[in-house]
PAZAPA-4460 file (N, C-alpha, C; in steps of 0.05 Angstrom, whole numbers, plus 32768, in hexadecimal, padded with zeros to 4 digits):
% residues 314
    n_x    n_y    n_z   ca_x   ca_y   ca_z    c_x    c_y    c_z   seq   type   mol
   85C9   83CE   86BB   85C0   83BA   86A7   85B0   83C8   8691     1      X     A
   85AF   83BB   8676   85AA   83CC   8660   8590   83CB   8665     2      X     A
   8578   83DB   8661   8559   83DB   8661   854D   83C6   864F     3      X     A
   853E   83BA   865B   852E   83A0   864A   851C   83AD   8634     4      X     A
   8515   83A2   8619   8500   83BA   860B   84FA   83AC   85FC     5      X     A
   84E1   83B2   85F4   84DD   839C   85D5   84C3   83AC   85CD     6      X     A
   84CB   83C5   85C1   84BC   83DA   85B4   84AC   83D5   859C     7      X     A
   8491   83E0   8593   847E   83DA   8581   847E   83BB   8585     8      X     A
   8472   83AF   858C   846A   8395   8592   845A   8393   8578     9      X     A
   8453   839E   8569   8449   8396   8552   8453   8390   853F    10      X     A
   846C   83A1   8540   8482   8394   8526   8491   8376   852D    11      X     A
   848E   8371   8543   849F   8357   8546   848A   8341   8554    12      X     A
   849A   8328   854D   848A   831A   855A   8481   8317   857E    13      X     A
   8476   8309   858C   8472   830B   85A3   8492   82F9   85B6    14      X     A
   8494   8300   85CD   84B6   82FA   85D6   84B4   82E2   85D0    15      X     A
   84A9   82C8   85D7   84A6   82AD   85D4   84AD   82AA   85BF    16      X     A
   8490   82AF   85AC   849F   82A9   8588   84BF   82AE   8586    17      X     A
   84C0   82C5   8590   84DF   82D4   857E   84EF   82C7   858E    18      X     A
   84EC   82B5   85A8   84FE   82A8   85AC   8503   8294   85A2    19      X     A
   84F0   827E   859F   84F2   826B   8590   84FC   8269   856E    20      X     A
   84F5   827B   8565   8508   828C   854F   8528   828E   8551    21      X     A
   8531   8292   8568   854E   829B   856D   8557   827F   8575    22      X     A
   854A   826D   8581   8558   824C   8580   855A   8237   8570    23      X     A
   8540   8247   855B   8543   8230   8540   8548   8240   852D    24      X     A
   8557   8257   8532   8566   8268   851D   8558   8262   8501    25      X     A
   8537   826F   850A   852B   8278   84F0   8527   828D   84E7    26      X     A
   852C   8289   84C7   853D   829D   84B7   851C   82AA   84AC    27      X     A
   850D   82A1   84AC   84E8   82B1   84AE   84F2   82CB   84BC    28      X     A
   8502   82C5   84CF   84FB   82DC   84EC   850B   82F3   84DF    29      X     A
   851D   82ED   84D0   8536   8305   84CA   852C   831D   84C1    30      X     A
   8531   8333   84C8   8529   834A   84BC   850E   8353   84CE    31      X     A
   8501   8345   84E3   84EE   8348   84E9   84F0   834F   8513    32      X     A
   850A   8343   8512   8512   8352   8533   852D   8349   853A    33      X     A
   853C   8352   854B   8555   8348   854E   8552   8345   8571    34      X     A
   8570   8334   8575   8566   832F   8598   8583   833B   85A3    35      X     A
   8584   8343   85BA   859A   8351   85C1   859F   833B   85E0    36      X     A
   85B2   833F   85DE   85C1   8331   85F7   85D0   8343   8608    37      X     A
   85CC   8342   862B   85D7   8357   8640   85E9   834C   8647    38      X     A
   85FA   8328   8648   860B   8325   8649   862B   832F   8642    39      X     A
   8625   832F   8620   8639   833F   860D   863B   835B   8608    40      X     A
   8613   8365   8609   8614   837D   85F6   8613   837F   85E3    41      X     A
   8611   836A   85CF   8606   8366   85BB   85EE   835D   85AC    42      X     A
   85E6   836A   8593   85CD   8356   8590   85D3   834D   8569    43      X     A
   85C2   833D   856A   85BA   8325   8553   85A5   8326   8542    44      X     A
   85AA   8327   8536   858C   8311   8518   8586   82F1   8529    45      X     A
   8569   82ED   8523   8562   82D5   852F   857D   82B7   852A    46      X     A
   8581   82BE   850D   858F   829F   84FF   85A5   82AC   8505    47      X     A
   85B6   82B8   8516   85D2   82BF   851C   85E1   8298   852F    48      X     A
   85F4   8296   851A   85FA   827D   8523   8610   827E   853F    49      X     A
   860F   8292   854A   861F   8294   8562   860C   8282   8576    50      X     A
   861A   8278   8591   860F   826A   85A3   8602   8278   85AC    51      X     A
   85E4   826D   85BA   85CA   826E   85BA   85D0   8277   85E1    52      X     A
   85C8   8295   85EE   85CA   82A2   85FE   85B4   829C   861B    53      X     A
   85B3   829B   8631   859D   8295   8638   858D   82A6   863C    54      X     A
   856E   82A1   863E   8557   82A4   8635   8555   82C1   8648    55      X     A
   855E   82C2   8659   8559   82D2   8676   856B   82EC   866A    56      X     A
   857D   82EC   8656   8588   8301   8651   858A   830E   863C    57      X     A
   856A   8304   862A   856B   8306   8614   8555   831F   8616    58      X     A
   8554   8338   860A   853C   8350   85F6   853D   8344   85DB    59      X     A
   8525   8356   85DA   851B   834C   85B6   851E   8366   85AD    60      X     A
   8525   8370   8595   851B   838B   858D   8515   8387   857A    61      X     A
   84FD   8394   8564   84F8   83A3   854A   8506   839F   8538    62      X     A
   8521   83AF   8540   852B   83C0   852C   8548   83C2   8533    63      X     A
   8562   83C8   852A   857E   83C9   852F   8581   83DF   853A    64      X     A
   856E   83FA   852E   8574   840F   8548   856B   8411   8559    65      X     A
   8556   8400   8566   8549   8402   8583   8560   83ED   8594    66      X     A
   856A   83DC   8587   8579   83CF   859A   8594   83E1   859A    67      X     A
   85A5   83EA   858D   85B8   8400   8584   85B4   841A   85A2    68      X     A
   8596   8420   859F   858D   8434   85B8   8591   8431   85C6    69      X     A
   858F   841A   85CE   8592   8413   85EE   85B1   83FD   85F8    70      X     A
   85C6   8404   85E8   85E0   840C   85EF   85E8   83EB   85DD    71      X     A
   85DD   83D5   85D1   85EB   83C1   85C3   85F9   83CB   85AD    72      X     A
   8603   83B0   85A4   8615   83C1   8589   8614   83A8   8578    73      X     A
   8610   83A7   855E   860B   838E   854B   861E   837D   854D    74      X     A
   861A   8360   8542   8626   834E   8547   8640   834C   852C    75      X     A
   8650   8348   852E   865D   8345   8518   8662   8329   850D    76      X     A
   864C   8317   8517   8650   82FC   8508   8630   82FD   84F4    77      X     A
   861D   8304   850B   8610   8302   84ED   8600   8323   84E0    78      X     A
   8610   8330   84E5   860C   834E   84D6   85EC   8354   84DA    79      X     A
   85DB   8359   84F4   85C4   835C   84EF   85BA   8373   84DC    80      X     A
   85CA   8384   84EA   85C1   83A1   84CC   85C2   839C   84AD    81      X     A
   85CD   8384   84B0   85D3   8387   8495   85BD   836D   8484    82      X     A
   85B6   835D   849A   859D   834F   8491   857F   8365   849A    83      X     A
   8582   837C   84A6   8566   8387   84A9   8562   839C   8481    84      X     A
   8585   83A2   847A   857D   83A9   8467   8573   83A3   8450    85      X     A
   8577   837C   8454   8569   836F   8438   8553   8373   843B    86      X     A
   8544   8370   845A   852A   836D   8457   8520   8384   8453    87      X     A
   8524   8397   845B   8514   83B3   845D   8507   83B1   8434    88      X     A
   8525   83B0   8430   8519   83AF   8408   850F   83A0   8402    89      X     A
   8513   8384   840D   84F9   8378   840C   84DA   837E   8414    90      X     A
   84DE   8380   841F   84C0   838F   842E   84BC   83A9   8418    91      X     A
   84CF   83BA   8416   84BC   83D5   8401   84C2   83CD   83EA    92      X     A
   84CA   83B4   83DF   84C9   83A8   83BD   84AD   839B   83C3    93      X     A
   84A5   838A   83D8   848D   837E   83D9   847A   8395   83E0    94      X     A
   847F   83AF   83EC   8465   83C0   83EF   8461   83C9   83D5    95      X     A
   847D   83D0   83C8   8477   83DF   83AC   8468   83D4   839F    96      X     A
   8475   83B3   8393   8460   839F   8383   843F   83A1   8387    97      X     A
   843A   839F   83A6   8421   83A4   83A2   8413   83BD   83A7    98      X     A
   8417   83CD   83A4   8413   83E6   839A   8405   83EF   837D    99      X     A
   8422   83E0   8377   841E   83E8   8352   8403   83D6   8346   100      X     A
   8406   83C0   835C   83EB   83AC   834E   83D1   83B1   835B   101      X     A
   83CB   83C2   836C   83C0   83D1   8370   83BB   83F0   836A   102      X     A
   83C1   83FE   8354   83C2   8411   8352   83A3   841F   834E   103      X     A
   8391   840E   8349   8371   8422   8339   8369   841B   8359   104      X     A
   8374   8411   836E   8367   8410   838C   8377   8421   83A0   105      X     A
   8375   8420   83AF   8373   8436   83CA   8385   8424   83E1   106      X     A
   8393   8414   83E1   839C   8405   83F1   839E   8417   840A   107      X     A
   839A   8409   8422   8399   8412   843E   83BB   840B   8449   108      X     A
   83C3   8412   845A   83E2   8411   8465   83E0   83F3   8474   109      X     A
   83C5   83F4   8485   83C0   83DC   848D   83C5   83C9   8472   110      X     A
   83AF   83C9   8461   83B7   83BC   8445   83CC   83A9   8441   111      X     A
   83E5   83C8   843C   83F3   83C5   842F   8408   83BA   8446   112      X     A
   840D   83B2   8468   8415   83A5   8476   840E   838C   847D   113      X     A
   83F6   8383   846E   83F1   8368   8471   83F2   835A   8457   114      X     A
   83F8   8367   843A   840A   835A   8427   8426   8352   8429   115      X     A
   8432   8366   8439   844F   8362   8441   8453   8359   845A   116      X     A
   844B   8350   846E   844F   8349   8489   845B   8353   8499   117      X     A
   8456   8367   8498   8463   837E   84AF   844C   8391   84BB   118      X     A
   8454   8399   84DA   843A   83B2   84DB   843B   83C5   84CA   119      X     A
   8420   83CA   84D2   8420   83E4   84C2   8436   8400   84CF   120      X     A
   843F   8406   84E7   844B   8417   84E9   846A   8412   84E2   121      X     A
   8475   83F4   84E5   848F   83F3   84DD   8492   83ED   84B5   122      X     A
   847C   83EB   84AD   8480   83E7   8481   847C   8407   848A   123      X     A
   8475   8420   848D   846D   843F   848A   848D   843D   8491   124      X     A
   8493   843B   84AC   84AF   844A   84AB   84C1   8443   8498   125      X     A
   84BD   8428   8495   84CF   841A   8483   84DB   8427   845F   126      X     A
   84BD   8430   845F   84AD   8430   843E   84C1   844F   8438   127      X     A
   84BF   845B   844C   84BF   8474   8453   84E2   8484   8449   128      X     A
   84E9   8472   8461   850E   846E   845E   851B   846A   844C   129      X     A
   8513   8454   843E   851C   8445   8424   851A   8456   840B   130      X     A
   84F6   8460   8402   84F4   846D   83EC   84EC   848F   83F7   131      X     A
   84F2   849A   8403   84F2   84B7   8415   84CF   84B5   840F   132      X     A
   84C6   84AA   8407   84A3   84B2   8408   8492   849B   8420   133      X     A
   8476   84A6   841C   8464   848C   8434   8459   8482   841A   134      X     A
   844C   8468   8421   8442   8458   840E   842F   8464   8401   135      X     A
   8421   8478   840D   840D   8488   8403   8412   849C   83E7   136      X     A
   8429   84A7   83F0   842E   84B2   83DC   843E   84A3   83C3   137      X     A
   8449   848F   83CA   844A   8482   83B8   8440   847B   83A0   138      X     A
   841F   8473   83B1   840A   846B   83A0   8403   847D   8395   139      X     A
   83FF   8493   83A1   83F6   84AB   838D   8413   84AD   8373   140      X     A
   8423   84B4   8379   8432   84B2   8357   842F   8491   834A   141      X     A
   8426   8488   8351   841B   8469   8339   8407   8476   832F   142      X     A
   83F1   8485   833B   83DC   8487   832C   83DD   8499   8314   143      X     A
   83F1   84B1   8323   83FC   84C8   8311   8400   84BA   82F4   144      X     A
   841A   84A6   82F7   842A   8499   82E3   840A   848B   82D5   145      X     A
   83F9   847E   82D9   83E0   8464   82D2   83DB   847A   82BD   146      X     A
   83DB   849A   82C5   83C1   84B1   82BD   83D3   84B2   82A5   147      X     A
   83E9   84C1   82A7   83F8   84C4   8293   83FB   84AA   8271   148      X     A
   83FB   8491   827B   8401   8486   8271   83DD   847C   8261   149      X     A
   83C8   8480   8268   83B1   847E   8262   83A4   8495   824E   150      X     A
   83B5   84AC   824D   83B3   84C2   8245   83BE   84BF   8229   151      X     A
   83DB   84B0   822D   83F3   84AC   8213   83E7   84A2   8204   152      X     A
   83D3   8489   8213   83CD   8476   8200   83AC   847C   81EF   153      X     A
   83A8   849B   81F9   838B   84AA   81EB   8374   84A6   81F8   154      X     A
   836F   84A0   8213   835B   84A5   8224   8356   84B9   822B   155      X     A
   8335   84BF   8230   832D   84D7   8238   833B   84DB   8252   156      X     A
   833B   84F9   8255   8341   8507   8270   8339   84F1   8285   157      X     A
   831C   84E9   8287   830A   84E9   8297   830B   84CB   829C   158      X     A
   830D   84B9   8281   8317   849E   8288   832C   8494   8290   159      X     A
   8344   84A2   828E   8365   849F   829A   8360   84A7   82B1   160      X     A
   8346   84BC   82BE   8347   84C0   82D9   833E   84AA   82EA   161      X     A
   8330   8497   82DD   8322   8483   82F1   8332   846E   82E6   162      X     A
   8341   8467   82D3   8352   8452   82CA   8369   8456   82DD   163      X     A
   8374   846B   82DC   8385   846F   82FA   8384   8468   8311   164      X     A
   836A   8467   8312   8364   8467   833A   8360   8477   8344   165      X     A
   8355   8494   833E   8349   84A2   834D   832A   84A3   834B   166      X     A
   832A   84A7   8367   8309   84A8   836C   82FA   84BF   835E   167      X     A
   8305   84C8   8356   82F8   84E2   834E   8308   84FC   8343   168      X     A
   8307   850B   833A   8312   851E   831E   831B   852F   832F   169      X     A
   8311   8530   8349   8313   8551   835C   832F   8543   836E   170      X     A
   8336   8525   8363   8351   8521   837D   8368   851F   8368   171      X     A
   8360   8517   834B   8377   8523   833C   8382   8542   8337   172      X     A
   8371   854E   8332   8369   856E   832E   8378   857A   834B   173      X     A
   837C   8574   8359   8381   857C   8378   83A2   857A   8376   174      X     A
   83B4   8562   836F   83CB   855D   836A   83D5   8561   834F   175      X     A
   83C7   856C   8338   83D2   8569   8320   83E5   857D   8321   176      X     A
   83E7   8593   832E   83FF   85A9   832D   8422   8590   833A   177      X     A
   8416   8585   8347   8428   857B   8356   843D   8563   8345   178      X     A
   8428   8555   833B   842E   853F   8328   8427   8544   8309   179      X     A
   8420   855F   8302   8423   8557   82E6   8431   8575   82DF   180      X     A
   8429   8583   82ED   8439   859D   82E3   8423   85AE   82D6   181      X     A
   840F   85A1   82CB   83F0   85B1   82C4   83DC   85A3   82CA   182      X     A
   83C8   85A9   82BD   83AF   859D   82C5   83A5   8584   82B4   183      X     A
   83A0   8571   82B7   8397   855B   82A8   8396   8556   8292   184      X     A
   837C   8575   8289   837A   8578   8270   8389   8583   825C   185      X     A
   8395   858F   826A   83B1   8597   8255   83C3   8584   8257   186      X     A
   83CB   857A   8268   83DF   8565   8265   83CF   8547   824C   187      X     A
   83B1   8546   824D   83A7   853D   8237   83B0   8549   8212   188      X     A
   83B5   855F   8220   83B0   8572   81F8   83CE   8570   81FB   189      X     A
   83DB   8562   8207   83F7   8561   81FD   8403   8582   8204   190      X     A
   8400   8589   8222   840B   85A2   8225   840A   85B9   821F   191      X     A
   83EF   85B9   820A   83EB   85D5   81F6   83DC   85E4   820A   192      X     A
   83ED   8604   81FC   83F0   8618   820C   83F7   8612   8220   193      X     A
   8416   85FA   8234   8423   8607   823D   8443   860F   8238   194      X     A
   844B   8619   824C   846E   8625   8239   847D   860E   8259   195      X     A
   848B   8601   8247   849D   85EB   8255   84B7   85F5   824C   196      X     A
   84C6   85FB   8267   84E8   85FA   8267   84F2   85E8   826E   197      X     A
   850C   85DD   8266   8512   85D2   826E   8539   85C8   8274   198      X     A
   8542   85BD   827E   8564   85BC   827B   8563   85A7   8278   199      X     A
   857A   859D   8275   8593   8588   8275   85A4   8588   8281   200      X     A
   85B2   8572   8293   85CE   857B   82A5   85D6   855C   82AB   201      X     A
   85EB   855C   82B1   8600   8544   82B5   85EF   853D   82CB   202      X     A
   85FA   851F   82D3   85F3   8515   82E7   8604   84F9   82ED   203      X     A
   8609   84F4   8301   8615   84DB   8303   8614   84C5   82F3   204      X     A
   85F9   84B9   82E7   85EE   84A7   82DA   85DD   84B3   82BF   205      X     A
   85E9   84C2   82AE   85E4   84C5   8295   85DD   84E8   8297   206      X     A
   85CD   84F6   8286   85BD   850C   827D   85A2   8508   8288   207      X     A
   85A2   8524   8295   8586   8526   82A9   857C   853E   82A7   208      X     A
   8561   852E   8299   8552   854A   8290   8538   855A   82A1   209      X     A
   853B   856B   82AF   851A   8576   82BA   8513   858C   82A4   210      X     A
   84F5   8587   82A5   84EB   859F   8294   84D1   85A6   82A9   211      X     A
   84CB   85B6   82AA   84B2   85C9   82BA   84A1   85DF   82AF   212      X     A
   8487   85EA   82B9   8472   85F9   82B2   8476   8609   82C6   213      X     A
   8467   8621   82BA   846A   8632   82D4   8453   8624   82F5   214      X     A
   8448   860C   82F0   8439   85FC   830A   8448   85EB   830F   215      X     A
   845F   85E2   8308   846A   85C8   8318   8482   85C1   8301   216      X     A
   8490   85A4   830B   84A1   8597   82EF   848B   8581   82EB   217      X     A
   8491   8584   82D3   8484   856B   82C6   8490   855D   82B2   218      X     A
   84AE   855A   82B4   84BB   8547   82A9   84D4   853E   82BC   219      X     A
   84E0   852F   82C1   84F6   851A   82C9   8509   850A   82BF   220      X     A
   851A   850D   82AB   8526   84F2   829F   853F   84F2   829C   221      X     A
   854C   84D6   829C   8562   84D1   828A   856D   84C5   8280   222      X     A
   857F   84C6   8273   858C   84C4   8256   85A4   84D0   8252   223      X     A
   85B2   84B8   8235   85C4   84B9   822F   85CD   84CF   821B   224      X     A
   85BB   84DC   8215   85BE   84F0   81FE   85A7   8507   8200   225      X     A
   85A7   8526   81FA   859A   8537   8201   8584   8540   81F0   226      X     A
   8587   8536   81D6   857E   8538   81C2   8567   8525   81C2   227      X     A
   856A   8506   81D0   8555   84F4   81D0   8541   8504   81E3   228      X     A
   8555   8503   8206   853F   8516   8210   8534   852C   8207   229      X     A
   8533   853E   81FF   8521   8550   81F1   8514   854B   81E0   230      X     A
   851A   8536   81D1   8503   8529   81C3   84EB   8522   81CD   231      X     A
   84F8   850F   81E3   84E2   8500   81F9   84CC   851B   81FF   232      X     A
   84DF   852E   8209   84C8   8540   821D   84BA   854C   8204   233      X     A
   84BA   8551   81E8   84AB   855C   81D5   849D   8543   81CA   234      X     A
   84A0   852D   81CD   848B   851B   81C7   8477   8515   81DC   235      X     A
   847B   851B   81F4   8469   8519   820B   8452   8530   820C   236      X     A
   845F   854B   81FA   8453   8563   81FF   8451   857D   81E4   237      X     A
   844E   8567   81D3   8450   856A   81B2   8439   8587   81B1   238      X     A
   8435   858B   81C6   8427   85A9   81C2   8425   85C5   81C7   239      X     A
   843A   85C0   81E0   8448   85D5   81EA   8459   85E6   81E0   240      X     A
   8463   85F8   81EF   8476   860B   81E5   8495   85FF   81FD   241      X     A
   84A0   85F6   81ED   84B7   85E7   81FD   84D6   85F8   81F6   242      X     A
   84DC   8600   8209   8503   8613   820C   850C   8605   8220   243      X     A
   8525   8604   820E   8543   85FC   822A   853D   861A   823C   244      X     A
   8545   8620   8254   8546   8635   8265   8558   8630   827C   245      X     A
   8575   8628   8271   8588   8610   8290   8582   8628   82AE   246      X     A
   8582   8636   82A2   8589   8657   82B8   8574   8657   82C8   247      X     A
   8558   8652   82B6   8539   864F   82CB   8530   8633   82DC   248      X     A
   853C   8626   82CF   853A   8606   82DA   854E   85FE   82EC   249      X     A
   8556   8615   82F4   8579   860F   830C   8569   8602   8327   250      X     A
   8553   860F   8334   854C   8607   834D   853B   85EA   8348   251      X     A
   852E   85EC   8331   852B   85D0   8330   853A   85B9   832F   252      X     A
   8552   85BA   831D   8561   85A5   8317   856B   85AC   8331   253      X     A
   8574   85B9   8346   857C   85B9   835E   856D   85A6   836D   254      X     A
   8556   85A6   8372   853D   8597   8383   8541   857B   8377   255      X     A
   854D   8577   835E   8543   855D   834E   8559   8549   835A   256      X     A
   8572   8556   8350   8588   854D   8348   858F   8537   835C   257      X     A
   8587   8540   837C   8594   852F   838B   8585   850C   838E   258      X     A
   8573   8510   837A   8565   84F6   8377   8573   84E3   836E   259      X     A
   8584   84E9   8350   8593   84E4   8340   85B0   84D6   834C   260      X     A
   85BA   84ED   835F   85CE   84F0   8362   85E1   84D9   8373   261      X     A
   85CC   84C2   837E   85D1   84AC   838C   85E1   84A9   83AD   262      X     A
   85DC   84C5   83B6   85E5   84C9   83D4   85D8   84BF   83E4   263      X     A
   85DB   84BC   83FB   85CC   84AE   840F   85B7   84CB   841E   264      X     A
   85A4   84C4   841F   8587   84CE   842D   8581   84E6   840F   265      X     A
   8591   84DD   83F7   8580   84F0   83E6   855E   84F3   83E1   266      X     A
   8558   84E5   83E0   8539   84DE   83E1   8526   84EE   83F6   267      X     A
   8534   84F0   840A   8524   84FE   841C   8525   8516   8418   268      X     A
   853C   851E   8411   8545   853F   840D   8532   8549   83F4   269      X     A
   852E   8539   83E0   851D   853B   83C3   8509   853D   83D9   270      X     A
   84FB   852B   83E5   84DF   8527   83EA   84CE   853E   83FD   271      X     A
   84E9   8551   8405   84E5   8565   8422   84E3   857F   840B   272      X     A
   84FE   857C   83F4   84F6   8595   83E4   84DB   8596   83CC   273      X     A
   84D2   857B   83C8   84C1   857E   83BA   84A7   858C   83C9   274      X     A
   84A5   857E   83E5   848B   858D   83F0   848E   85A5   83FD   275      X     A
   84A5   85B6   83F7   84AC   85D2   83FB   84A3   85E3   83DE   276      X     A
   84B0   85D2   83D0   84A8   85E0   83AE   8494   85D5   83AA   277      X     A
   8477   85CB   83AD   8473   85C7   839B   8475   85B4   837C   278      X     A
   848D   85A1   8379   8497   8590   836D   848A   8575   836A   279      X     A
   848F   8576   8359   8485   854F   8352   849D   8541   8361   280      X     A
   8497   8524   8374   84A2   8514   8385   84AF   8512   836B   281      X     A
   84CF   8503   836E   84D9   84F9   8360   84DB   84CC   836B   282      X     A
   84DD   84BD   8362   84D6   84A9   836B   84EF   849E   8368   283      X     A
   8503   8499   837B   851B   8488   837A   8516   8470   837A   284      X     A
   84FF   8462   8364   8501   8450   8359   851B   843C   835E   285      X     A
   8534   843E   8355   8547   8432   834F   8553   8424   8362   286      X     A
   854A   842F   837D   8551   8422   838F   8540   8401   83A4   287      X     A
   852A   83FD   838D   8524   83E6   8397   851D   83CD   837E   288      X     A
   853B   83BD   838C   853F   839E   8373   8528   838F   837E   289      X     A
   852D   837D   836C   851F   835C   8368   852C   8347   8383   290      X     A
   8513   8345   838A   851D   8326   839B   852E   8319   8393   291      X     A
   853F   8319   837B   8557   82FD   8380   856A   8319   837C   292      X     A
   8564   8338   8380   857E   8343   8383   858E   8350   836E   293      X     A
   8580   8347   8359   8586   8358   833F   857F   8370   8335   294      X     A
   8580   837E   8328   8578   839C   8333   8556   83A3   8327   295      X     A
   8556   838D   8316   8538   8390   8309   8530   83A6   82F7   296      X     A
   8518   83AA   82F0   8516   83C1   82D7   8516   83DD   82DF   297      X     A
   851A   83EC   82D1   851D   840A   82DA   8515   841F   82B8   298      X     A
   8509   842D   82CA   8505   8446   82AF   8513   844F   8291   299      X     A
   852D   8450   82A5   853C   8453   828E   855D   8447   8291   300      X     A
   8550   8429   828A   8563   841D   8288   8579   8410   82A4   301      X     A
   8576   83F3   829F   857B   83E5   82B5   8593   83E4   82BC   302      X     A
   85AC   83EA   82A7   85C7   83F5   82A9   85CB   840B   82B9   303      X     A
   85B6   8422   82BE   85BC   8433   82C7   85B1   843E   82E1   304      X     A
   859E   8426   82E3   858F   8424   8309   85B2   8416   8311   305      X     A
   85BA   83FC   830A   85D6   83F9   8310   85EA   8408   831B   306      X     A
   85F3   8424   8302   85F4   8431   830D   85EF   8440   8327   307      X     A
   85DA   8442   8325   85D2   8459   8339   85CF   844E   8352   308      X     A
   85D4   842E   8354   85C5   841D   836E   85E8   841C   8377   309      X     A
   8601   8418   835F   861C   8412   8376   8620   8430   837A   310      X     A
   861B   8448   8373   8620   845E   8377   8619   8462   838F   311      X     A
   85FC   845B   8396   85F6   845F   83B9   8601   844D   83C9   312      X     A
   8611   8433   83C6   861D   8427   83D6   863D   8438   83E1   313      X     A
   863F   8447   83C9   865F   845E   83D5   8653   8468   83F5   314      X     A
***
């Protein structure tokens, strides 16, 4: 007989609830545990409209691969995997949202699991899978992005550091190699005195540009034309000494590319070589829509998250 299990009891509700869940096929419950049956060998989403199994032969699990583990196999009437995937993006579109609206704060994981209704250990793994980063780091590139953009708009060093959300000058200063490619203050003087290379190279979804310092990359973009991007990166850095160098920027755009490139677990591969190099996270953004499912706004251009969102369904 298959082993009874009902692992992290924190991600799911308690057996009672989740049973009563599975007889009034509430759709609250979906995405939040599935129930497996030792009769068939199969298991379910709570609102699976198949006939209702008895109680004595029912596990609860988490998650589709804990029940998957222990030898069931999904249901093919109501596709549980395929309702855990709406929710999961639900859950890291709702962690993201509040994130960003939180960005000049410090949100806790606890926090940020009782905005979204999930534990805190199943939104981390979740957060994790989905965008290859932890929520943590997440938050740290919002602040990055807050600094930058407080800077554009002619704030001191020192006020974009606390308009950002950092506590203090010594926890920007600590990551600025990582996320800016220099130090604050130069990334204030518009890059002067440093020498930025940079390429251009195809990509599935338009022209993709990295440019870098000899501390890190500190540019990302793309675009439909090569000429705009290089514009972009000399208006961001109107003080530097800026060269194409495709030959020097090979291991970068290597590290970058697979962000772009819309394969499945690219994100993680970016996220494992960035903290080998040294690299600024890249943020696969693109991969989390709007609650009614539309693909919602994107950096550069909502035609081309499109793109990049049926590209990862190949």
């Amino acid at each position: 007989m298959m082993r009874a299990a009902m692992s992290h009891l924190s991600a799911t509700p308690d057996p009672e609830t989740a049973w009563t869940a599975v007889l009034e096929r509430d759709a609250r419950f979906d995405g939040r545990f599935v129930y497996a049956v030792d009769s068939t060998g199969i298991y379910c989403r709570p609102t699976c409209p198949s006939r209702r199994p008895r109680r004595a032969n029912v596990h609860f699990f988490s998650a589709p691969q804990e029940a998957e583990g222990e030898g069931y196999r999904p249901c093919r009437r109501c596709r549980p995997r395929q309702g855990e995937e709406s929710s999961r993006s639900e859950a890291v579109r709702q962690a993201c949202a509040y994130l960003e609206s939180h960005v000049e704060e410090t949100p806790t994981l606890a926090d940020l699991a009782v905005a979204v209704g999930w534990s805190p250990w199943h939104l981390h793994r979740t957060f994790k899978a989905v965008l290859g980063m932890s929520p943590r780091q997440y938050s740290a590139l919002l602040k990055t992005e807050r600094f930058r953009g407080e800077v554009r708009r002619g704030e001191s060093v020192a006020t974009a550091t606390y308009g950002a959300g950092y506590g203090s000058s010594s926890r920007l200063y600590e990551t600025a190699d990582a996320s800016l490619g220099m130090t604050p203050g130069v990334y204030a003087r518009g890059g002067r005195g440093m020498r930025i290379r940079y390429t251009v190279a195809p990509s599935p979804f338009g022209r993709l540009l990295v440019a870098a310092t000899e501390r890190g990359i500190c540019a990302v973009t793309l675009g439909d034309d090569d000429g705009a991007l290089e514009a972009g990166l000399r208006r961001e850095y109107p003080n530097a000494e800026i060269e194409r160098d495709d030959a020097a920027l090979l291991s970068w755009l290597d590290a970058v590319r697979p962000a772009v490139d819309g394969r499945p677990g690219a994100a993680r591969a970016v996220a494992r070589a960035c903290a080998s190099n040294r690299v600024a996270l890249v943020v696969p953004c693109h991969r989390v829509v709007r609650g009614d499912g539309e693909a919602g706004g994107y950096r550069w251009g909502e035609e081309r998250k499109r793109r990049i969102l049926e590209g990862e369904r190949i």
